[in-house]
Backbone as a ProteinNet text record, in pm:
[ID]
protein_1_A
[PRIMARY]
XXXXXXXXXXXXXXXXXXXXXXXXXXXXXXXXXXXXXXXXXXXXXXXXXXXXXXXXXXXXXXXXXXXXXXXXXXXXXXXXXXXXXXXXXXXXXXXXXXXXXXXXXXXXXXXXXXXXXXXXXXXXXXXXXXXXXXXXXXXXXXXXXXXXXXXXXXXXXXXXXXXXXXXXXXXXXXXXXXXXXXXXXXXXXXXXXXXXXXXXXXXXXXXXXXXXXXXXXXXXXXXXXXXXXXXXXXXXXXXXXXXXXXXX
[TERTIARY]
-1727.6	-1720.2	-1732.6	-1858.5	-1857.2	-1744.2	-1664.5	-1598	-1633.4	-1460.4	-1488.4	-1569.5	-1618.9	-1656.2	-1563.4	-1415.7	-1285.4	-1301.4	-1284.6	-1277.3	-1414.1	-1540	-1664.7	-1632	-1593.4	-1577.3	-1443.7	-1374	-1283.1	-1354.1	-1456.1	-1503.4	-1515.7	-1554.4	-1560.7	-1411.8	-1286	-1156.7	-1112.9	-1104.1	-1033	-1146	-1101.4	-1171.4	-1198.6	-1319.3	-1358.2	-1446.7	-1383.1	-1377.6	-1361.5	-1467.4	-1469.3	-1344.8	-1303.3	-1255.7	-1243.4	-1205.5	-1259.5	-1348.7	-1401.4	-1486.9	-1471.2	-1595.3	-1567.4	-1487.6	-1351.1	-1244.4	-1325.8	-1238.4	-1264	-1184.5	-1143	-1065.3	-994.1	-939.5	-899.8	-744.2	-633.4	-498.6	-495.6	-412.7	-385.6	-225.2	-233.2	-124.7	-18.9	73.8	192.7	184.5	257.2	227.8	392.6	470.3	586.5	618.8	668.5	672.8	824.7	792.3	868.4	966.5	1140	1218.3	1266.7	1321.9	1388.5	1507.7	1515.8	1632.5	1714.3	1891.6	1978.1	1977.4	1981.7	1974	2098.4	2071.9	2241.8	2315.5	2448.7	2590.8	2564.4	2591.5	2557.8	2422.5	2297.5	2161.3	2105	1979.2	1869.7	1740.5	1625.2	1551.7	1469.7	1433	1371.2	1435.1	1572.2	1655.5	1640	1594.5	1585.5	1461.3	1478.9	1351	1400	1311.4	1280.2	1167.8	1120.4	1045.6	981.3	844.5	829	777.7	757.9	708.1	543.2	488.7	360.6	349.7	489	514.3	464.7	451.5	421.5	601.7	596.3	750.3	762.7	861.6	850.4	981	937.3	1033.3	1046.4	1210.1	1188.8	1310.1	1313.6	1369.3	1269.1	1320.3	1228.8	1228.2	1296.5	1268.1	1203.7	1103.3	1034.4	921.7	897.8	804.1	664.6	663.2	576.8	522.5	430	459.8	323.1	303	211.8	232.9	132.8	53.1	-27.2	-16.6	-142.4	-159.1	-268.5	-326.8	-363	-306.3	-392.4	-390.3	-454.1	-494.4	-428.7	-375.9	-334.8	-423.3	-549.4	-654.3	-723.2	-751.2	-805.5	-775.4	-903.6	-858.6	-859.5	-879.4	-863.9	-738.9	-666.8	-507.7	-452.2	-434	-361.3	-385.1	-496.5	-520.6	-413.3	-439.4	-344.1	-229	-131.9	-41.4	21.1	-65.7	-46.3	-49.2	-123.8	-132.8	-36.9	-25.4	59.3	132.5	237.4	323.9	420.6	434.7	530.5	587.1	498.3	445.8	502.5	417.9	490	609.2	679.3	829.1	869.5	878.9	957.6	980.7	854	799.2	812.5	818.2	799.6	886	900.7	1006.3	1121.7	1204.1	1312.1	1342.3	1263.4	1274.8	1338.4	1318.9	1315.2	1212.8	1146	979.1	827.1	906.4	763.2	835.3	753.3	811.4	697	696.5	562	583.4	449.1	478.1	357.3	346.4	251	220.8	135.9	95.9	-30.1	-30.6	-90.9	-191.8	-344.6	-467	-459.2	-518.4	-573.7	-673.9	-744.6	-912.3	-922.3	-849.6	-882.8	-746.4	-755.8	-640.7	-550.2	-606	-566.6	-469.7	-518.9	-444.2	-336.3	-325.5	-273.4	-121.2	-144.9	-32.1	7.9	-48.4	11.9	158.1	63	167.6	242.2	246.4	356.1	505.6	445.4	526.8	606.9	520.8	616.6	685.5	676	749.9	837.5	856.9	961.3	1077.8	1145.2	1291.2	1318.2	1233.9	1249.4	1228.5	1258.5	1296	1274.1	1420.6	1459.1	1376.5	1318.3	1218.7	1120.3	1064.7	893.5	821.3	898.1	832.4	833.8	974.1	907.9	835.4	864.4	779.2	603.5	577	433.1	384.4	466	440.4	434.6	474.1	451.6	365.5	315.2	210.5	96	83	-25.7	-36.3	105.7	48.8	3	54.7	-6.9	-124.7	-214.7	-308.7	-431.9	-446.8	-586.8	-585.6	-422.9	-356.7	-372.9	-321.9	-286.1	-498.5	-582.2	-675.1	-788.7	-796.6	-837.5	-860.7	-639.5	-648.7	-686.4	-694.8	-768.6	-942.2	-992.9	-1158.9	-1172.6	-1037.7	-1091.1	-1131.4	-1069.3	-1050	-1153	-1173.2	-1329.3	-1417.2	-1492.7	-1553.2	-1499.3	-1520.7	-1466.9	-1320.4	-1205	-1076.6	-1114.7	-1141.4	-1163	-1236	-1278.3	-1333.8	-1234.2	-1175.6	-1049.7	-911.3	-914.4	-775.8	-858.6	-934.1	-1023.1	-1027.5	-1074.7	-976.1	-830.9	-783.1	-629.6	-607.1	-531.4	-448.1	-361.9	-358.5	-247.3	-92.3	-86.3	64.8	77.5	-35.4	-29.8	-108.2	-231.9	-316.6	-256.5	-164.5	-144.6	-11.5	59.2	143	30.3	-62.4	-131.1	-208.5	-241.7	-312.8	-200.8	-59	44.3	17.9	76.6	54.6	-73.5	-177.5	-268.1	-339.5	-250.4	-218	-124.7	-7.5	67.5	200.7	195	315	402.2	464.1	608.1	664	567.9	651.1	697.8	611.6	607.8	722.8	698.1	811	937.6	957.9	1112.6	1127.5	1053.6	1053.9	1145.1	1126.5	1196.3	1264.7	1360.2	1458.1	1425.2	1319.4	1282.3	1266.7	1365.8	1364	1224.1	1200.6	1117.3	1107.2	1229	1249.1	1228.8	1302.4	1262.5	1128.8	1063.9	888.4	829.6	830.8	782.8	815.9	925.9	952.4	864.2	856.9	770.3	634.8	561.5	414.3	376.3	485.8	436	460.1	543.4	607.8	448.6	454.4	293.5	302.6	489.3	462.8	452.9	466.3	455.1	291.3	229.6	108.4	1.3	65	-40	-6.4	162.6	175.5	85.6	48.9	-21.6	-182.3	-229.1	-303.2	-357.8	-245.4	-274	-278.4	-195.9	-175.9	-315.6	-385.8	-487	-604.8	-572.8	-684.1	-621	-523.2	-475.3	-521.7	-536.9	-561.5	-731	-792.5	-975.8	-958	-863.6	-854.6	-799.2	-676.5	-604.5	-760.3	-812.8	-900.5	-1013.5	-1107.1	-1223.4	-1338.5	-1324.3	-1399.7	-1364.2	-1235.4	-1198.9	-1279.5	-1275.9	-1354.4	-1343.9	-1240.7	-1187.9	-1072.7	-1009.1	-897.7	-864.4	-799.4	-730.3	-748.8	-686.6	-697.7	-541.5	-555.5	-448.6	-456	-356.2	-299.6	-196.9	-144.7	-74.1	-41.1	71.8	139.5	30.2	-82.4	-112.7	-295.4	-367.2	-466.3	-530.8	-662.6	-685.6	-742.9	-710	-740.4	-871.4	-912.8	-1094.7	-1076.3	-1147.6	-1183.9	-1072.3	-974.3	-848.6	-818	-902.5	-875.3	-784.3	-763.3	-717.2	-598.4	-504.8	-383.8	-427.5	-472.8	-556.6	-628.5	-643.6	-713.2	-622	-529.1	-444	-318.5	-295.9	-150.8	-198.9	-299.2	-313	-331.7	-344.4	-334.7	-186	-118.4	3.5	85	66.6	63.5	82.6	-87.1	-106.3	-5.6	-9.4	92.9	193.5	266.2	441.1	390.2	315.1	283.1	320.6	216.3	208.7	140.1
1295.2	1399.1	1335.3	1375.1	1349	1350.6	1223.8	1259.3	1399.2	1462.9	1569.4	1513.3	1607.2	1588.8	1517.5	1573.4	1470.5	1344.9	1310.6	1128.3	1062.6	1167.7	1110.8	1077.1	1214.3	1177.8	1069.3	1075.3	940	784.8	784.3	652.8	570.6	638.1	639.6	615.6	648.7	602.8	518.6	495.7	363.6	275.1	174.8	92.1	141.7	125.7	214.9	97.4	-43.1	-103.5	-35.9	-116.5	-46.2	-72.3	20	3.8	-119.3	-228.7	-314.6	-430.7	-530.7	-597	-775.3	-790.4	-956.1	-987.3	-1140.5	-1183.6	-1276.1	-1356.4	-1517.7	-1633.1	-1719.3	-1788.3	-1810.4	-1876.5	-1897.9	-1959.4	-1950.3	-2035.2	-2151.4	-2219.6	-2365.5	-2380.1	-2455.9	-2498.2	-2560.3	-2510.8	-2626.3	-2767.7	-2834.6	-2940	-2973.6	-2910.1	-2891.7	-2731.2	-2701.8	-2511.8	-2530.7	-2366.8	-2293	-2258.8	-2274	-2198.7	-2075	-1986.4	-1894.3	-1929.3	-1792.4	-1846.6	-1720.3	-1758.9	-1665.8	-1552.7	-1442.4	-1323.9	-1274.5	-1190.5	-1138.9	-1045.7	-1092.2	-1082.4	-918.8	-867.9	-717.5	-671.2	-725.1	-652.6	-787	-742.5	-809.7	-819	-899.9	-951.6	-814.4	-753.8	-612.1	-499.2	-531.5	-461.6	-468.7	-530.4	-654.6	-641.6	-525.8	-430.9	-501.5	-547.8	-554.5	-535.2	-509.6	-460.9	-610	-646.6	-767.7	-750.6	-883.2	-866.9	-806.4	-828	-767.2	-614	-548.6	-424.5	-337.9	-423	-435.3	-390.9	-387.4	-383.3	-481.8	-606.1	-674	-683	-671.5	-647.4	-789.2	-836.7	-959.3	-1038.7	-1185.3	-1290.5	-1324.4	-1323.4	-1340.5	-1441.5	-1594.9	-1716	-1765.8	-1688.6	-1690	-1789.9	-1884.2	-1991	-1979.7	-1841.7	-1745.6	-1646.4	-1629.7	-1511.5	-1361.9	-1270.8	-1206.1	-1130.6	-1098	-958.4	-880.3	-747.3	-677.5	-550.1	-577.5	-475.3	-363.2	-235.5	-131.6	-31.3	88.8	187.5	322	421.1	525.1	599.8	614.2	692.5	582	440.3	348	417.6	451	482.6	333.5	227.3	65.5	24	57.7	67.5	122.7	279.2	343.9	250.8	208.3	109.5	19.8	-85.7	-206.3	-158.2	-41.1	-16.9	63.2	91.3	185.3	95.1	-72.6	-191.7	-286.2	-319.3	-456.1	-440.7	-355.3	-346.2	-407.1	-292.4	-319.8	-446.6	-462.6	-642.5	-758.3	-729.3	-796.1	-850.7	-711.8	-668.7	-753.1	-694.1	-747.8	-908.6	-975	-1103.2	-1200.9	-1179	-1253.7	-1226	-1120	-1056.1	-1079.8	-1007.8	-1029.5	-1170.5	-1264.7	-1412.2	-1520.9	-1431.1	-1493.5	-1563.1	-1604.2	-1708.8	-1601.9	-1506	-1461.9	-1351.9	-1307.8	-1161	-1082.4	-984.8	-879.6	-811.9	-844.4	-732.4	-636	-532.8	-402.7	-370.6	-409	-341.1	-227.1	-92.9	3.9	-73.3	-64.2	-68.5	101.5	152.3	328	314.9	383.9	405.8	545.7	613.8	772.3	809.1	924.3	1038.9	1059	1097.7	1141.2	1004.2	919	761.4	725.5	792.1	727.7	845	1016.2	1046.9	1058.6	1019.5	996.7	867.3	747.7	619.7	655.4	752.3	806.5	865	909.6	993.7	859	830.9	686.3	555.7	588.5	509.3	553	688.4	733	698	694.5	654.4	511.3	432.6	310.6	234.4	107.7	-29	60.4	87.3	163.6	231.7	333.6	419	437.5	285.7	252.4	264.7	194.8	124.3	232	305.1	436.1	552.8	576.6	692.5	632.6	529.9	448.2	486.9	398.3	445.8	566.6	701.7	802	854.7	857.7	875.1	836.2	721.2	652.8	721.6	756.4	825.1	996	1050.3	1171.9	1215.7	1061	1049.1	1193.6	1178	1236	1422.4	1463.1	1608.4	1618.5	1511.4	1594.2	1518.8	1422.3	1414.9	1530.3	1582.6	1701.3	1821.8	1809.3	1919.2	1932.9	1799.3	1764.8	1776.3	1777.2	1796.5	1895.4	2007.9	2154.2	2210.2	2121.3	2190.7	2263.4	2373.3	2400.5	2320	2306.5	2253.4	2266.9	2387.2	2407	2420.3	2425.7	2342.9	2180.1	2124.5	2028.3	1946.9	2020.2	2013.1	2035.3	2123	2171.5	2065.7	2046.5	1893.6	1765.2	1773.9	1670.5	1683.9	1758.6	1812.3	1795.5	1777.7	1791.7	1686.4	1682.2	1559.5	1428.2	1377.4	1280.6	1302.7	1421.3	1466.8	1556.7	1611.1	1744.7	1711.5	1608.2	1550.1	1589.4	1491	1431.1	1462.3	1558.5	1685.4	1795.4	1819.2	1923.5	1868.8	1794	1681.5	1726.3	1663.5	1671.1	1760.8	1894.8	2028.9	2039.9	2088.9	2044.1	2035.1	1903.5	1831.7	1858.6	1917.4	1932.7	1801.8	1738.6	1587.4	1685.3	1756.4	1724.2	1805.9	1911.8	1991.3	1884.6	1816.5	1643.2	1598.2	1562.7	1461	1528.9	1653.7	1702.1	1696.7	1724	1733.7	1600.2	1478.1	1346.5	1292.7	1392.3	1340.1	1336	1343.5	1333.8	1502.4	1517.1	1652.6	1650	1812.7	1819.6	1833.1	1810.7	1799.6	1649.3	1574.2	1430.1	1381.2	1438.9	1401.9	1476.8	1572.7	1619.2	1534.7	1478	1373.6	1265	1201.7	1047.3	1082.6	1237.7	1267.5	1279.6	1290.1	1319.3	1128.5	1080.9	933.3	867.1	893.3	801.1	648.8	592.5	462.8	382.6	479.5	422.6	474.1	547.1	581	496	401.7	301.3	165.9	119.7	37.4	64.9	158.2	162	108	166.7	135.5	23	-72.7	-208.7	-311.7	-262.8	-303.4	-347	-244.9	-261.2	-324	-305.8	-371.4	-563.9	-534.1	-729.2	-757.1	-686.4	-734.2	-764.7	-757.7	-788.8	-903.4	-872.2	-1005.5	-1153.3	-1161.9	-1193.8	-1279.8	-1188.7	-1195.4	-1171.1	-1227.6	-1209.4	-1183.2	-1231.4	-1149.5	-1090.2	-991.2	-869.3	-803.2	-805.9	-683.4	-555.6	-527.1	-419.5	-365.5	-272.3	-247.5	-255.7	-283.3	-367.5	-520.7	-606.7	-722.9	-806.3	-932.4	-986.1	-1135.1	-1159.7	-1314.7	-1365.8	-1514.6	-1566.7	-1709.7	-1664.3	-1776.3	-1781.2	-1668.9	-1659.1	-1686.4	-1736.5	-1750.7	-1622.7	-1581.4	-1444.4	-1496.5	-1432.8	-1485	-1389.2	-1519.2	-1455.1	-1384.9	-1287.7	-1178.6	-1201.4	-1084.1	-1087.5	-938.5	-856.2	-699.3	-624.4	-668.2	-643.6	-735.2	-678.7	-758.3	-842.3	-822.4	-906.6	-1075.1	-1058.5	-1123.7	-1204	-1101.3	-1164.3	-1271.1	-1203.4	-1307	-1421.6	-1464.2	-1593	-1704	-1625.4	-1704.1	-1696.3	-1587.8	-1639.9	-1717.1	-1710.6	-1865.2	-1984.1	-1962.5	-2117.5	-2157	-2112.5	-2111.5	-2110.1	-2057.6	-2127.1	-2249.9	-2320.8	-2433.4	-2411.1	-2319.4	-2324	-2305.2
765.3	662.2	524.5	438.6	306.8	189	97.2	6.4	-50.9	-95.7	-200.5	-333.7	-432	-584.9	-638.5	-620.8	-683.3	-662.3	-558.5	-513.5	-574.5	-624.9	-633.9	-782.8	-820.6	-970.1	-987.6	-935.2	-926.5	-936	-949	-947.3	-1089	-1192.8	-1306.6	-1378.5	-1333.6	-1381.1	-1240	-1167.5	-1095	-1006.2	-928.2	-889.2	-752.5	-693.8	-576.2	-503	-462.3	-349.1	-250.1	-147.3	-2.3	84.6	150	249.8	373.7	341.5	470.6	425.1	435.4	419.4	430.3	379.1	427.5	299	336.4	305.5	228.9	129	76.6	125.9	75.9	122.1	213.1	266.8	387.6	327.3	423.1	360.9	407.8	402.2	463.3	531.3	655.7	760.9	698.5	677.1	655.4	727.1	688.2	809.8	870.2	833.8	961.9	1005.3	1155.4	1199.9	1068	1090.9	992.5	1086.3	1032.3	1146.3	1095.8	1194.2	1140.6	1039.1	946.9	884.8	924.4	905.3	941.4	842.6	881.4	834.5	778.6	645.5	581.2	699.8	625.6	705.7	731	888.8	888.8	921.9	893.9	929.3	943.2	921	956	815.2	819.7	703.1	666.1	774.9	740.3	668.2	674.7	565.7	410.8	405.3	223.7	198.8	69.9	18.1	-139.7	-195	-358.4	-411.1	-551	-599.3	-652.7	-627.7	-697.7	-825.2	-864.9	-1067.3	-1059.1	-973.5	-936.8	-926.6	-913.3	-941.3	-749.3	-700.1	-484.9	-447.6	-344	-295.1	-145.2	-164.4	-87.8	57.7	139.7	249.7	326.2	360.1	395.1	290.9	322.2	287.9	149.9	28.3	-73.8	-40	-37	-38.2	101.8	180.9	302.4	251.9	325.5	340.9	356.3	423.1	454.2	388.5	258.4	151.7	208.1	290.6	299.8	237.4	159.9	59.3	140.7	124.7	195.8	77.5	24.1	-73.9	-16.5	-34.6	38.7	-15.6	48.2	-7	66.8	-16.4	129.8	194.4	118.6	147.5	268.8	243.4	372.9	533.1	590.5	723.5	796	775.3	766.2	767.1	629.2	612.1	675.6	758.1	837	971.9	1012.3	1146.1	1128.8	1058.6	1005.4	1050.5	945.7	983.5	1116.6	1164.3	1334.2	1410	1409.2	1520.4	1456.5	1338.5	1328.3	1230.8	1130.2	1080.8	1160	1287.4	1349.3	1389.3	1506.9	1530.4	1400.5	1311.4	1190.1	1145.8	1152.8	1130.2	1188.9	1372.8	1478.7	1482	1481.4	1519.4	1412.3	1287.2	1189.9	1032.5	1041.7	884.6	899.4	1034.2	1088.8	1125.7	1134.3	1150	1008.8	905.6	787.7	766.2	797.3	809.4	699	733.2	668.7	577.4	451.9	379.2	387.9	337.8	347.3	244.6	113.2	77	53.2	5.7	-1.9	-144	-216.8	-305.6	-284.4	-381.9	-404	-430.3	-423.1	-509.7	-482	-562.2	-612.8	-587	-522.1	-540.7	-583.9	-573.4	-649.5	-659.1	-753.4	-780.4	-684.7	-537.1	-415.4	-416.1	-394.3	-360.5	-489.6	-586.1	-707	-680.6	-623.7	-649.6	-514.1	-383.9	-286	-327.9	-404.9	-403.6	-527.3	-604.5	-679.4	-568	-473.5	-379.9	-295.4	-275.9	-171.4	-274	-362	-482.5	-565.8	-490.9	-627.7	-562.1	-426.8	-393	-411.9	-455.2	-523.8	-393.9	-393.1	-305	-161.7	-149.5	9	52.7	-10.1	48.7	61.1	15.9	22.8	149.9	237.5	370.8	435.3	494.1	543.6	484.4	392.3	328.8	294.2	268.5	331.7	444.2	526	697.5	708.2	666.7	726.2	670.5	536.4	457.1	533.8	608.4	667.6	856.5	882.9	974.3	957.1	905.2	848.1	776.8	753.8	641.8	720.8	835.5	891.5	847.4	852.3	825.8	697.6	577.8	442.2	372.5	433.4	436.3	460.5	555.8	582.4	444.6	424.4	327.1	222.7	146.3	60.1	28.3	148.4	168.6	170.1	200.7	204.8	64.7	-10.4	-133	-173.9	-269.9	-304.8	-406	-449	-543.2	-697.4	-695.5	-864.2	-875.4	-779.5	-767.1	-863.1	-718.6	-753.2	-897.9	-968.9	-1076.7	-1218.3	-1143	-1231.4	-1241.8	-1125.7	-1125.8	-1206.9	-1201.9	-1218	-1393.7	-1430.6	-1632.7	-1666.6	-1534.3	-1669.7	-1667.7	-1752	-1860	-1780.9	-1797.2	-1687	-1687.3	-1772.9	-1753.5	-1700.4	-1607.6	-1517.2	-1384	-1412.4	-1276.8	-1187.5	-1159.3	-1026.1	-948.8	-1051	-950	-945.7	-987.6	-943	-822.4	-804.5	-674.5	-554.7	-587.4	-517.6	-481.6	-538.5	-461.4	-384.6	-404	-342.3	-190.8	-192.2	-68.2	-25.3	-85.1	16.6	-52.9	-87.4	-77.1	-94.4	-190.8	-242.7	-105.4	-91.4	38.1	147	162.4	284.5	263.9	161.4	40.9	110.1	56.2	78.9	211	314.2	470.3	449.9	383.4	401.3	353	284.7	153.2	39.2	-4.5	-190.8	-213.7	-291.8	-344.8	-473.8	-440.6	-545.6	-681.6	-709.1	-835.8	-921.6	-767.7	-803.9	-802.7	-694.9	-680.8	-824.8	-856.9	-1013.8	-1065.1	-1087.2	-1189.7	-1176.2	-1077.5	-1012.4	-1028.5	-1030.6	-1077.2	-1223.8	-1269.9	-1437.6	-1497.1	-1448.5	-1471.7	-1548.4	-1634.9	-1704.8	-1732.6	-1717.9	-1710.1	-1577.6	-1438.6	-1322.4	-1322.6	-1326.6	-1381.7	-1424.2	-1542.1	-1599.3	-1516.3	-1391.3	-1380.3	-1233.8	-1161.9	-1064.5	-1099	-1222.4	-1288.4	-1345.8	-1380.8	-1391.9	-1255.1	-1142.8	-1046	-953	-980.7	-914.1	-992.4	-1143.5	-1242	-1186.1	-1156	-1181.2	-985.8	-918.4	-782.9	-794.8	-871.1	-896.4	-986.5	-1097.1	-1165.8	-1077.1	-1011.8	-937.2	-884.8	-758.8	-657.6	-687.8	-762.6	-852.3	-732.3	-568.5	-480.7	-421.2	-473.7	-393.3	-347.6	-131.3	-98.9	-46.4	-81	-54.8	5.9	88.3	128	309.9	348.3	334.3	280.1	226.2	166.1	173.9	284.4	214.8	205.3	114.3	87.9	190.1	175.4	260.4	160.6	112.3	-3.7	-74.2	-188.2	-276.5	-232.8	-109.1	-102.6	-50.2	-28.9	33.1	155.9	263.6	388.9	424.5	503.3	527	678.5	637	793	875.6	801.7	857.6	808	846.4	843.6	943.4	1059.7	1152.1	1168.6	1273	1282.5	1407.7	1507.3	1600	1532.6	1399.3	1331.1	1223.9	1177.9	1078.6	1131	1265.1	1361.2	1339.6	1428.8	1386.1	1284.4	1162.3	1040.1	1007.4	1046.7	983.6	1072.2	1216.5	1303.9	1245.5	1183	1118.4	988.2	927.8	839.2	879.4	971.4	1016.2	1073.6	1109.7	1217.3	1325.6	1366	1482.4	1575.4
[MASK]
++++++++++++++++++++++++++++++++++++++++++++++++++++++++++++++++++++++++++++++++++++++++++++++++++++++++++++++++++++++++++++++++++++++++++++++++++++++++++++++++++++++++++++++++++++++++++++++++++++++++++++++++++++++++++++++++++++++++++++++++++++++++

């Protein structure tokens, strides 16, 4: 199914990297294995959500030996894969170990993608990872609703101002009703759509992941202690680099 006019005309204000593509760099092996480290008193490493200076949200042992980034997109049907095969995996095998952290930054490729990750960012730290994850499994439902839109709708969200965009997007689609289905009242999600300084920091976020990665190819994309790992779109693909990197 062809993008709406919105996402087309979206190209002209954010960065509209493909979905998927060939990687650069490759990381490099420690040269001793990484062990687990003991986990805080009471839970476990998957508990331990912070916000990094990159303005990403990182889940995990910050001082992990192991640093994965995964740039993504909510709109990526690439990204929803990723996260439907190897989040989990991830989690289980390697976060909870202390050995590795994970974190997730937004790139935006359109409007749609900019006030979806308004919605999964407004409960802060705690409520990234699941409200992500479910965003990503729901993507194909509130996707849909978005394509229904009509044309001259879409033309119309596409005029207003950035202090009305992207709760009018919200509605829309549908989020805040979502949203509340999961604890974020809508009063609070209005608030997190009009927010023009989480707005420009989504905004820079993704301007600094091209700068950052000057052959960014698109979404999904990740690093591994700061290098971008080559043709590692898939988690089938990505395990074993972060293997290599614990030594092993």
């Amino acid at each position: 199914m062809k993008r709406t006019h919105l996402l087309v005309a979206a190209a002209a204000l954010f960065a509209t990297a493909a979905c998927n593509g060939d990687k650069g760099k490759d990381s490099s092996a420690p040269t001793a294995k990484v062990e687990a480290v003991a986990p805080p008193e009471g839970g476990d490493w998957a508990q331990v959500v912070n916000q990094s200076p990159a303005g990403g949200f990182v889940m995990g042992n910050p001082n992990a030996a192991v640093k994965l980034v995964e740039y993504g997109s909510l709109t990526c049907p690439h990204c929803r894969e990723f996260d439907e095969t190897g989040v989990q995996p991830l989690i289980d095998k390697y976060v909870k170990s202390g050995r590795v952290s994970y974190e997730f930054r937004n790139y935006v490729r359109d409007p749609f993608d900019l006030a979806g990750a308004l919605i999964t960012r407004c409960n802060g730290a705690q409520g990234f990872f699941p409200l992500t994850r479910a965003m990503f499994k729901d993507q194909p439902n509130w996707m849909n609703t978005l394509q229904g839109i009509p044309p001259e709708r879409q033309e119309a969200l596409t005029a207003l101002g950035p202090d009305r965009k992207f709760l009018e997007i919200a509605k829309a689609a549908g989020f805040q009703q979502w949203a509340a289905m999961r604890g974020l009242p809508s009063a609070k999600s209005t608030a997190c759509l009009t927010d023009q300084a989480e707005v420009n920091r989504l905004v820079q976020m993704t301007s600094d992941a091209m700068t950052d990665l000057p052959n960014f190819p698109g979404t999904p994309t990740f690093t591994i202690n700061g290098e971008m790992v080559e043709n590692a779109a898939g988690w089938n693909l990505l395990e074993p680099k972060l293997r290599e990197a614990l030594g092993e």
